[in-house]
Structure formats: C-alpha cells, structure tokens
Backbone as CSV, one residue per row, in Angstrom:
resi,resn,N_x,N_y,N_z,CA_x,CA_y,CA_z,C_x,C_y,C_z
1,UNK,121.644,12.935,-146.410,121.438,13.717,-145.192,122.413,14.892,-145.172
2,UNK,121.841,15.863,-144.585,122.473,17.004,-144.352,124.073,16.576,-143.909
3,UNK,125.343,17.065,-143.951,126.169,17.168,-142.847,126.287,17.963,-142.201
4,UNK,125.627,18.868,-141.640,125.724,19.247,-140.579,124.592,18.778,-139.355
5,UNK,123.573,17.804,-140.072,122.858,17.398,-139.086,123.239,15.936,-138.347
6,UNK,123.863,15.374,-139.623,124.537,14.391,-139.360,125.803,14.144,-138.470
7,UNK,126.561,15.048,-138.274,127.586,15.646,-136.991,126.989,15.441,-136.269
8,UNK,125.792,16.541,-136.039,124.920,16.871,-134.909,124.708,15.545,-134.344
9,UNK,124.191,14.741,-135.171,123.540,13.162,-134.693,124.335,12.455,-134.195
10,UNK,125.853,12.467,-134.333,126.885,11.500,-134.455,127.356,11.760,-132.711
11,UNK,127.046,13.585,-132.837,127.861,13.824,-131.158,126.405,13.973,-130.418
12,UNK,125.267,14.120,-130.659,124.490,13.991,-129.673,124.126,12.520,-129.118
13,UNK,124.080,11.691,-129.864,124.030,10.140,-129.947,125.375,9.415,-129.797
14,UNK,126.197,10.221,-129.271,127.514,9.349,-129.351,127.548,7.571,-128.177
15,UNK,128.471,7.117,-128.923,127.981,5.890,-127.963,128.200,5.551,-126.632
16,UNK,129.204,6.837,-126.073,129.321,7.156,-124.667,128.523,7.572,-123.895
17,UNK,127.444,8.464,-123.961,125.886,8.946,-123.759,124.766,8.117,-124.109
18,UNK,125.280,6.725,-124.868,123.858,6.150,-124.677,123.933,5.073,-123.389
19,UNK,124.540,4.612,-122.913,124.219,4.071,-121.626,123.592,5.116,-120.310
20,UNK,124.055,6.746,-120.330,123.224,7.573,-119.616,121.563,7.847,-120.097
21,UNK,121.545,7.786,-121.305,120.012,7.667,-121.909,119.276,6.324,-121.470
22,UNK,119.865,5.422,-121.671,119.246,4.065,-121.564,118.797,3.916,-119.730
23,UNK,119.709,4.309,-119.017,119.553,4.397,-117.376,118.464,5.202,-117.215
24,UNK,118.324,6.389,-117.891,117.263,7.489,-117.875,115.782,6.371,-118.181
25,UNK,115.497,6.151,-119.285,114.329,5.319,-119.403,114.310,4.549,-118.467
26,UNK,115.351,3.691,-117.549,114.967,2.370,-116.898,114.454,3.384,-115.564
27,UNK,115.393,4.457,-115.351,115.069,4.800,-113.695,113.427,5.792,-113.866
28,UNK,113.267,6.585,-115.224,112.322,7.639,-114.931,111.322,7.375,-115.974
29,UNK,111.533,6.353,-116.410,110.277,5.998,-117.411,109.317,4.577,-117.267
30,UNK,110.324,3.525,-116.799,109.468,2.329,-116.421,108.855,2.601,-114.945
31,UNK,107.835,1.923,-114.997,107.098,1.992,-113.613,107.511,2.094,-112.269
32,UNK,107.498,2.761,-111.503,108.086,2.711,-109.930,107.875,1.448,-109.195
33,UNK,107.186,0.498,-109.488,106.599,-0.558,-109.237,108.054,-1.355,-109.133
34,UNK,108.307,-1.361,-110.830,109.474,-2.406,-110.889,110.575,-2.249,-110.609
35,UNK,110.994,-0.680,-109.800,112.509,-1.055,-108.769,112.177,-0.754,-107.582
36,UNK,113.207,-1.149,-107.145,113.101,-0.880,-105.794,113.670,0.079,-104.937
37,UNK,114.613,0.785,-106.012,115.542,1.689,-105.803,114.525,3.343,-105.419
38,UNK,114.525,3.942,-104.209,113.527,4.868,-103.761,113.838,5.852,-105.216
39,UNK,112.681,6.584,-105.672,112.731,7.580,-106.342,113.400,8.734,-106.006
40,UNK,113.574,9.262,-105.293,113.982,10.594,-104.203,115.773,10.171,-104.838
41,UNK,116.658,9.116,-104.573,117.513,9.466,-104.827,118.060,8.346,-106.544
42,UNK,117.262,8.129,-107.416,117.840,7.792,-108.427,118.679,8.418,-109.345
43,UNK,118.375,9.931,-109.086,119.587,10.995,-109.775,120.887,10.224,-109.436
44,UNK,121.029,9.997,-108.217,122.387,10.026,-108.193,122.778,8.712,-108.829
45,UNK,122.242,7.503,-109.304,122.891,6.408,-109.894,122.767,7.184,-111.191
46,UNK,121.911,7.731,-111.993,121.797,8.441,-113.048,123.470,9.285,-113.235
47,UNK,123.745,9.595,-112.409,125.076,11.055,-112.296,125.859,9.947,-112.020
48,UNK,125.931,8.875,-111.524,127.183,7.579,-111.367,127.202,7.166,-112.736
49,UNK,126.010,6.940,-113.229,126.678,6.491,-114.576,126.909,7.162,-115.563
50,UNK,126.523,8.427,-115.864,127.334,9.424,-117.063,128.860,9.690,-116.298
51,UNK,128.887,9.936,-115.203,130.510,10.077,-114.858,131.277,8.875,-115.367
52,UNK,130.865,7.666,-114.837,131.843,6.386,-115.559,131.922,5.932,-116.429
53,UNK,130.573,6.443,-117.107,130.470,5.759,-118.860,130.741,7.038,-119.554
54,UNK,130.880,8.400,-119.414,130.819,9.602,-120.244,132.438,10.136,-120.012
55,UNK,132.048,10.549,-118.617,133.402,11.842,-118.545,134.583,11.313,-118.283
56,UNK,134.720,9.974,-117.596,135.895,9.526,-117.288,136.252,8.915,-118.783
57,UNK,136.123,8.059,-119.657,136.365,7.707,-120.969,136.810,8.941,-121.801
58,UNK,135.906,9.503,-121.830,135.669,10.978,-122.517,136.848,11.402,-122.374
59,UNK,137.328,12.325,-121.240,138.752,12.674,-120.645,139.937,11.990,-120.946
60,UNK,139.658,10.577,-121.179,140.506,9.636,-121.314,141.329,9.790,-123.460
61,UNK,140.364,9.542,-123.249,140.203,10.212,-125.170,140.433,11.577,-125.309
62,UNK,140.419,12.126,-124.648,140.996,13.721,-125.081,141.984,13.654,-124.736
63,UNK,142.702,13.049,-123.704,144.091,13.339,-123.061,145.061,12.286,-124.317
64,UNK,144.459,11.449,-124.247,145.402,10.722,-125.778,145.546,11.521,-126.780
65,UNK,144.371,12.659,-127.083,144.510,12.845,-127.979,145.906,14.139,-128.238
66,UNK,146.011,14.847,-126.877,146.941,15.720,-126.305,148.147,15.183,-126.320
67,UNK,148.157,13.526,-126.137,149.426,12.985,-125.974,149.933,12.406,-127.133
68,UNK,149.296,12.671,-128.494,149.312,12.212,-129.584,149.387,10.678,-130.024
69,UNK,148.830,10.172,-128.981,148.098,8.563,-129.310,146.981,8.414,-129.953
70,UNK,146.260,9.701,-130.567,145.174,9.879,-130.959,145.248,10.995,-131.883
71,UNK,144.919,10.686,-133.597,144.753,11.639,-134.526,143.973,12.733,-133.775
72,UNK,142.601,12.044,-133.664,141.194,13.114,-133.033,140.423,12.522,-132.376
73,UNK,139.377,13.320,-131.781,138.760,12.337,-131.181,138.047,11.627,-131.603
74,UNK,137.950,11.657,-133.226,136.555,10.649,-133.782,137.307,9.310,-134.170
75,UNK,138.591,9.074,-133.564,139.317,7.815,-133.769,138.939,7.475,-134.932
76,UNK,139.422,7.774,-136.310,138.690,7.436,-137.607,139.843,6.976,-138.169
77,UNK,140.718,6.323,-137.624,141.870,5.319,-137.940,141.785,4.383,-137.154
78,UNK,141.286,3.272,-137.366,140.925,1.696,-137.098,142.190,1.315,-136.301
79,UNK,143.296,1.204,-136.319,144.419,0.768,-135.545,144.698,2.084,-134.086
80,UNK,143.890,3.250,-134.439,144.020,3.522,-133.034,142.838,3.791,-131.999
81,UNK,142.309,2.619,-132.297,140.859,2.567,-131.941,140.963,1.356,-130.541
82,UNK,142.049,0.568,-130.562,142.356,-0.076,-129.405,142.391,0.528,-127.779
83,UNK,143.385,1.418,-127.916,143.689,1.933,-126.410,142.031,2.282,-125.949
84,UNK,141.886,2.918,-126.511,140.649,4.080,-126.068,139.029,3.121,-125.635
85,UNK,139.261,2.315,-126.643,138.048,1.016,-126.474,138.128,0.233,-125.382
86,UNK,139.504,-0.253,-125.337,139.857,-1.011,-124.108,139.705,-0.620,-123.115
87,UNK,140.051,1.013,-122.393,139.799,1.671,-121.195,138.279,2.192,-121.059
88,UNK,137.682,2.059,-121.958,136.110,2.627,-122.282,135.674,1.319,-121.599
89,UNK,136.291,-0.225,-121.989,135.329,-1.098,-121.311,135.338,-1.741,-120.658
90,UNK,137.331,-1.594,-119.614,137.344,-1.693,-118.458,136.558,-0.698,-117.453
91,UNK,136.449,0.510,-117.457,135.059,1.434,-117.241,133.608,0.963,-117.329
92,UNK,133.167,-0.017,-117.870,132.225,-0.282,-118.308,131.982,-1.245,-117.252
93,UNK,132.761,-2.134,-117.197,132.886,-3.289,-116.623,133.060,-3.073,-115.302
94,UNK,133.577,-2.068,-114.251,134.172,-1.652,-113.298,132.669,-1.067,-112.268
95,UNK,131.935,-0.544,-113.369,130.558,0.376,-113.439,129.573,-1.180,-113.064
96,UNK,130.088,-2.123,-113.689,128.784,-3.033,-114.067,129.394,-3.919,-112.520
97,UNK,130.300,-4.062,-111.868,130.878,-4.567,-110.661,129.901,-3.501,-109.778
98,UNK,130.389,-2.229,-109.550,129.894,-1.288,-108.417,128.398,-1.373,-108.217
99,UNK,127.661,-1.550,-109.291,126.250,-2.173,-109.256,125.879,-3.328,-109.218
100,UNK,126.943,-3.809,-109.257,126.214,-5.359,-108.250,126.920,-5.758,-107.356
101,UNK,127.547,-5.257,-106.434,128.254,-5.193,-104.980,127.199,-4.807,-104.240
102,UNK,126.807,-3.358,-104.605,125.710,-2.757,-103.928,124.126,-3.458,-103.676
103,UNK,123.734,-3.894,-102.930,122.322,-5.068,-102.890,121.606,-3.708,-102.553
104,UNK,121.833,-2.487,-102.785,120.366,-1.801,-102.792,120.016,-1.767,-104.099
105,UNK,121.156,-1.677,-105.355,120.542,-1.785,-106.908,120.306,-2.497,-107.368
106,UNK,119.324,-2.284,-107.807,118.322,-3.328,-108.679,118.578,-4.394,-109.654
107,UNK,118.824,-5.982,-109.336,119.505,-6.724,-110.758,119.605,-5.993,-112.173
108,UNK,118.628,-5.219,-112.481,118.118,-4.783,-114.127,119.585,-4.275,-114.160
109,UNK,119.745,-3.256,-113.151,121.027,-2.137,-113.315,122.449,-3.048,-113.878
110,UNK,122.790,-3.884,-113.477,124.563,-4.571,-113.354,123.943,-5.056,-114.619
111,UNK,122.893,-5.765,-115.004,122.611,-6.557,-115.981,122.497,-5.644,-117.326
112,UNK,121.930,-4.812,-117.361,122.126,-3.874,-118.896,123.351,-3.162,-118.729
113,UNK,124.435,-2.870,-117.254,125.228,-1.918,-117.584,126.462,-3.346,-118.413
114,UNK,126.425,-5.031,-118.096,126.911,-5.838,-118.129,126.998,-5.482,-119.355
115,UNK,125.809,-5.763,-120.142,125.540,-6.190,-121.586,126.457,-4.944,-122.198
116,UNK,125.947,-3.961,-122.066,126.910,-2.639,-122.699,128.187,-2.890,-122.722
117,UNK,128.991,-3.040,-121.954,130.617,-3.120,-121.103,130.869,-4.205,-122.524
118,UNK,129.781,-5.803,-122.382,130.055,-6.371,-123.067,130.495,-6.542,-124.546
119,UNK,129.319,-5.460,-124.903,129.448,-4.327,-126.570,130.567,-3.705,-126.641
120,UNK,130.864,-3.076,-125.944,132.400,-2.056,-125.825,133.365,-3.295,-125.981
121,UNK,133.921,-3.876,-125.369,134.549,-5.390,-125.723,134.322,-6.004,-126.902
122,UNK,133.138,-6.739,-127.304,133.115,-7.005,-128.855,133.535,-6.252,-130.057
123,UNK,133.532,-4.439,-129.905,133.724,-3.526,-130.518,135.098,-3.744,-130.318
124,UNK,135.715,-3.570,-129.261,137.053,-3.423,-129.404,138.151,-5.014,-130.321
125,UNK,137.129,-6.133,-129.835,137.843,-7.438,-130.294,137.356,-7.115,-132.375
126,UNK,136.776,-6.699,-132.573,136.311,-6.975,-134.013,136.837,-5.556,-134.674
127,UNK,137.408,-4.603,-133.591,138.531,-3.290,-134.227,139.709,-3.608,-134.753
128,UNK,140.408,-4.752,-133.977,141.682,-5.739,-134.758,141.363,-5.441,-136.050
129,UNK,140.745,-5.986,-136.541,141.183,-6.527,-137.751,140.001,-5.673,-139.024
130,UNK,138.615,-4.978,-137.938,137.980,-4.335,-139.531,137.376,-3.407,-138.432
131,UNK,137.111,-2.092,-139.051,136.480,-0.924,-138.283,135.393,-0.778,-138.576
132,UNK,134.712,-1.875,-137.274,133.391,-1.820,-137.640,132.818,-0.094,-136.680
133,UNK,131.621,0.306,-137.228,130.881,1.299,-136.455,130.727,1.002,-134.920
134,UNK,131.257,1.869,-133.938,130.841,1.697,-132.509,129.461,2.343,-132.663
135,UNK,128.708,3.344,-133.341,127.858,3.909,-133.141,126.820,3.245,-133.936
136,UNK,126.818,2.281,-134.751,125.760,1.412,-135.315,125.803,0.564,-133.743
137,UNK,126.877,0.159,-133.199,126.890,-1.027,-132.709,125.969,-0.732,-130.985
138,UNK,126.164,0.443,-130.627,125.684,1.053,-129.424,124.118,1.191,-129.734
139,UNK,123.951,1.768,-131.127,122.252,1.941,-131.189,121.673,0.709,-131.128
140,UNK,122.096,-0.641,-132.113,122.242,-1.716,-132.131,121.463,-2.366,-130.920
141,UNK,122.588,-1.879,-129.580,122.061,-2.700,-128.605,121.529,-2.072,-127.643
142,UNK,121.507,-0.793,-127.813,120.256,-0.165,-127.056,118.974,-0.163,-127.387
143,UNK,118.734,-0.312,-128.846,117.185,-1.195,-129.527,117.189,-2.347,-128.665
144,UNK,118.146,-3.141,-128.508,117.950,-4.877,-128.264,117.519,-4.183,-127.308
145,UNK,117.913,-3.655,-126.242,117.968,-3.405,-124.367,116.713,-3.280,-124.536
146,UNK,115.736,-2.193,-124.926,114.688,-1.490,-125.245,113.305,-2.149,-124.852
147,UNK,113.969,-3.184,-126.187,112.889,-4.556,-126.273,112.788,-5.396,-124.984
148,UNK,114.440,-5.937,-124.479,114.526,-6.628,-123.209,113.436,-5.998,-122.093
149,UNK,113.720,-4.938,-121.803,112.741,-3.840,-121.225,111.710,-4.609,-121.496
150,UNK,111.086,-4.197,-122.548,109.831,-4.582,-122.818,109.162,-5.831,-122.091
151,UNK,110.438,-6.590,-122.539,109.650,-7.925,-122.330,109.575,-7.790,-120.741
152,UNK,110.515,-7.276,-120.088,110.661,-7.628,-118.541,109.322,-6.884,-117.883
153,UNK,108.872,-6.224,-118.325,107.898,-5.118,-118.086,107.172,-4.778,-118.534
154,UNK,106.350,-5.817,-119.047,105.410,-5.808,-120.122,104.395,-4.006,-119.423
155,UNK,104.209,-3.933,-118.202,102.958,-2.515,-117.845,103.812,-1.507,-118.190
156,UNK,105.404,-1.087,-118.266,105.864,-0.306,-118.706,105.582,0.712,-119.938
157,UNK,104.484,-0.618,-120.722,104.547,0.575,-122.578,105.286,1.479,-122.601
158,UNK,106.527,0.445,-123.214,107.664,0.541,-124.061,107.760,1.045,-125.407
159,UNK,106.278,1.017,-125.790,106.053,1.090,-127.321,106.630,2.357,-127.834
160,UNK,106.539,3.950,-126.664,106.889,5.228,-127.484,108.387,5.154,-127.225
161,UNK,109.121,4.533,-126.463,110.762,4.220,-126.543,111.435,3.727,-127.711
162,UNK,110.910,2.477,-127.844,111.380,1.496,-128.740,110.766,2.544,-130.166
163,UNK,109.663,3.008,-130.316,109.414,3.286,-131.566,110.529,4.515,-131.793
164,UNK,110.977,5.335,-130.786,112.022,6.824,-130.820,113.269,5.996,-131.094
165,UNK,113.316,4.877,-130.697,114.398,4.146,-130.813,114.889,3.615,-132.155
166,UNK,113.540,3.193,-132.849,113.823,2.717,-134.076,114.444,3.853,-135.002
167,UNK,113.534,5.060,-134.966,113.884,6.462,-135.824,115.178,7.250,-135.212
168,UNK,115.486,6.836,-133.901,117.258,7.383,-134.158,118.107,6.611,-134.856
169,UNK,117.885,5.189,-134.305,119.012,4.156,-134.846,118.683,4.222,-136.310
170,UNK,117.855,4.234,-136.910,117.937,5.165,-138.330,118.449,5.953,-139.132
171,UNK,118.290,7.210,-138.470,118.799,8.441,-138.455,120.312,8.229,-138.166
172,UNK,120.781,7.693,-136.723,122.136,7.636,-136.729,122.881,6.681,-137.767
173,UNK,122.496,5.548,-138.301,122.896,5.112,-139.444,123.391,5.941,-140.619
174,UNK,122.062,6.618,-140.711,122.103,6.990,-141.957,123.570,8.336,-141.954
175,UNK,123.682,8.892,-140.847,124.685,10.005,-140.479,125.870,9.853,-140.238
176,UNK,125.740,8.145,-140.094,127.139,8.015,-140.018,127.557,7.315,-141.697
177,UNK,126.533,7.045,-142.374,126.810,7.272,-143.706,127.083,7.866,-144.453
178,UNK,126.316,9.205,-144.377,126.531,10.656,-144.774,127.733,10.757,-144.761
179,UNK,128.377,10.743,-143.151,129.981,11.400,-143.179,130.812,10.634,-143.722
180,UNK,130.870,9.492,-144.234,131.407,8.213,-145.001,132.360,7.774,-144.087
181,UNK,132.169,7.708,-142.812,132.768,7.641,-141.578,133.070,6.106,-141.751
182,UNK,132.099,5.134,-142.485,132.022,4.004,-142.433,131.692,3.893,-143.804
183,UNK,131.790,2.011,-144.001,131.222,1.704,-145.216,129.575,1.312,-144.525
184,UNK,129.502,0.993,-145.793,127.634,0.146,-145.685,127.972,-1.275,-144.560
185,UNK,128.565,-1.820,-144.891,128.934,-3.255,-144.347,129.401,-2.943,-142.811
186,UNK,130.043,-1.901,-142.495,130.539,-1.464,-141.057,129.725,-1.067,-140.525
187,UNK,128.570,-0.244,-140.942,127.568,0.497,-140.082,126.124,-0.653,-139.935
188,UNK,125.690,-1.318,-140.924,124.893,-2.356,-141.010,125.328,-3.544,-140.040
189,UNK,126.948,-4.004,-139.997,127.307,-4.715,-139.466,127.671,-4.907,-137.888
190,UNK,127.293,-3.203,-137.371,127.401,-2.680,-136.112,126.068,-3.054,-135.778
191,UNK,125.328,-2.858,-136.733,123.611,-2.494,-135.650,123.632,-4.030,-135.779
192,UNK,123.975,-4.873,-136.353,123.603,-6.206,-136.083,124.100,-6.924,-134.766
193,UNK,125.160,-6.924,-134.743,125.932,-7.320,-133.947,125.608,-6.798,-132.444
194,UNK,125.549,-5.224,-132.277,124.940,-4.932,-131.262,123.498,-4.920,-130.486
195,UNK,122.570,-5.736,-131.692,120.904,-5.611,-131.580,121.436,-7.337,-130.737
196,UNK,122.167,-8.331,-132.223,122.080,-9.825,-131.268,122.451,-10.169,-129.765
197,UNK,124.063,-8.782,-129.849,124.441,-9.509,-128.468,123.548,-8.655,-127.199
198,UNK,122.578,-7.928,-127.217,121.650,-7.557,-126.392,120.462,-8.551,-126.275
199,UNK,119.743,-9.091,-127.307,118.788,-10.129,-127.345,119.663,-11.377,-126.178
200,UNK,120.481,-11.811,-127.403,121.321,-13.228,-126.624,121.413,-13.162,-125.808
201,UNK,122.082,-12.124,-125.089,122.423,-11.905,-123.224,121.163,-11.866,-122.508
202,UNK,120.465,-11.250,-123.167,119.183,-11.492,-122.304,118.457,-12.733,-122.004
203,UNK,118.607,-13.273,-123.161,118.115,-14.770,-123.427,118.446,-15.654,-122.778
204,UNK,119.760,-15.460,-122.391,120.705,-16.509,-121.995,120.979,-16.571,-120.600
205,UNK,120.780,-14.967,-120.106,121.282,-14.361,-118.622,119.654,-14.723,-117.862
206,UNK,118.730,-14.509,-118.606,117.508,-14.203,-117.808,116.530,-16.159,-117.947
C-alpha cells in the first residue's frame, strides 16, 4: 500500500473517531423505530460523544506530548502507551456512566459505549507487556458492534455497514502494515481480540 494513503487511513480511522462513527450508524442509520431518543435532538448525543471520546483524549495526548511524556502522538513506543490509554478509558467509561444515568438514552447507547471503554482497557492491560495494535483492535470491535447491531435489528439492513466495515478493517490493517507500525502478530492480534470482546459482551450482556 501506498504510504501516503496509508497515513491517510491510520488518521482518518483513528481509534478515537471510531466510537463517533459507530454512534453515527446507531443514531442516523438504524431505524427510528428502534430508539426512542426523538430525532430532532440526536446531534447533540452525537457532539457528546466525539467531545468525550475524541477531543478531550485527543488534547490529553497532545498536552503529554508538550510535556514530554510523549515521543509523538502516534505513541509508537509501547512503554509510553500507558498514561494516554488509561485516561482514554477512564473517558470512555465516564461517557458509558453519563449514558446510563440519563433514562432518556437508549440501553443500546451505555451498552456499545461500555463495550468500547472496555477495548480501551484490554488495550491498555495487554500494552504492559506487548504492543499490540489499538487500531486493529478498535476496527476489531467495531465489526463485532456492527454485527451486534445486526442481530438486535434485524429491519435495520446492516448488510451495506458491515460490508464498508469489512473493506476498512482491511484496508486499515493493511496500513498499519505498510507503516510497519506493527508486526503481523500485533495487528492480526488486535482485530481478534477486539472482534471477540464485542461478540462476548454482547453475548453475555444481552
């Protein structure tokens, strides 16, 4: 693959922006039927969650990186991949509380923002000791989510998601190969890990 398309893929797909993508399909692509949340104002849970899953992390990671707790921002040194993971998924987790306090949002919401928070955590516990891909591991379980979808909603036809889904998590594989950002075993070992613990949680939660 190109590298320069492969960049492209790495920061348009980053794994901080896929929980705002994934909210996007649940609020403006599955049926109005299946929330309950009025249409008129779903932007704004949409704009709640790129602020807590994007810009606040985001910011968080640039300011380390200012404070020199951080080579760069592509954290591509495995031992300083802790701080930044950890506050990414107390954020996560904080996000996945505020949506289920609130009884106007919809179970689906706390429950996929859960599972994510949960990924950010596994990512960070399995950064100890080997640097696995966060960005195998995010596509990973936004395929799993995809499918969950699916199943929860069978009138939704899910089919043109999940199939865009299959050809990024592809594509982003393959780009984060390209940049040799990872080995084979780190990026393979991300999408696994993040496809099971989306299935399992579902399996297990629902």
């Amino acid at each position: 693959m190109n590298r320069s398309l492969a960049q492209v893929l790495s920061v348009v797909l980053h794994p901080l922006l896929l929980p705002t993508y994934l909210f996007a399909v649940i609020l403006y692509y599955m049926p109005t039927a299946t929330l309950t949340l009025p249409y008129q104002i779903r932007w704004i849970v949409l704009c709640m969650i790129f602020f807590t899953t994007f810009i606040i992390p985001g910011v968080a990671a640039y300011s380390m990186v200012r404070l020199g707790h951080l080579d760069s921002i592509e954290m591509n040194r495995r031992e300083q991949r802790s701080m930044p993971l950890l506050f990414t998924g107390v954020c996560y987790a904080l996000t996945s509380y505020l949506l289920y306090r609130e009884s106007t949002f919809d179970a689906i919401f706390y429950f996929v923002m859960g599972i994510i928070a949960a990924s950010v955590f596994l990512t960070f516990i399995i950064s100890q000791f080997w640097k696995i891909s966060a960005h195998s591991m995010g596509m990973g379980g936004g395929l799993g989510l995809l499918l969950v979808l699916n199943w929860l909603a069978p009138d939704a036809m899910m089919v043109g998601p999940i199939a865009l889904g299959i050809l990024l998590t592809g594509a982003v594989l393959s780009a984060r190969l390209s940049l040799h950002a990872h080995t084979p075993a780190e990026v393979y070992g991300g999408f696994v890990s993040g496809f099971l613990l989306a299935v399992a949680a579902a399996y297990t939660g629902l």
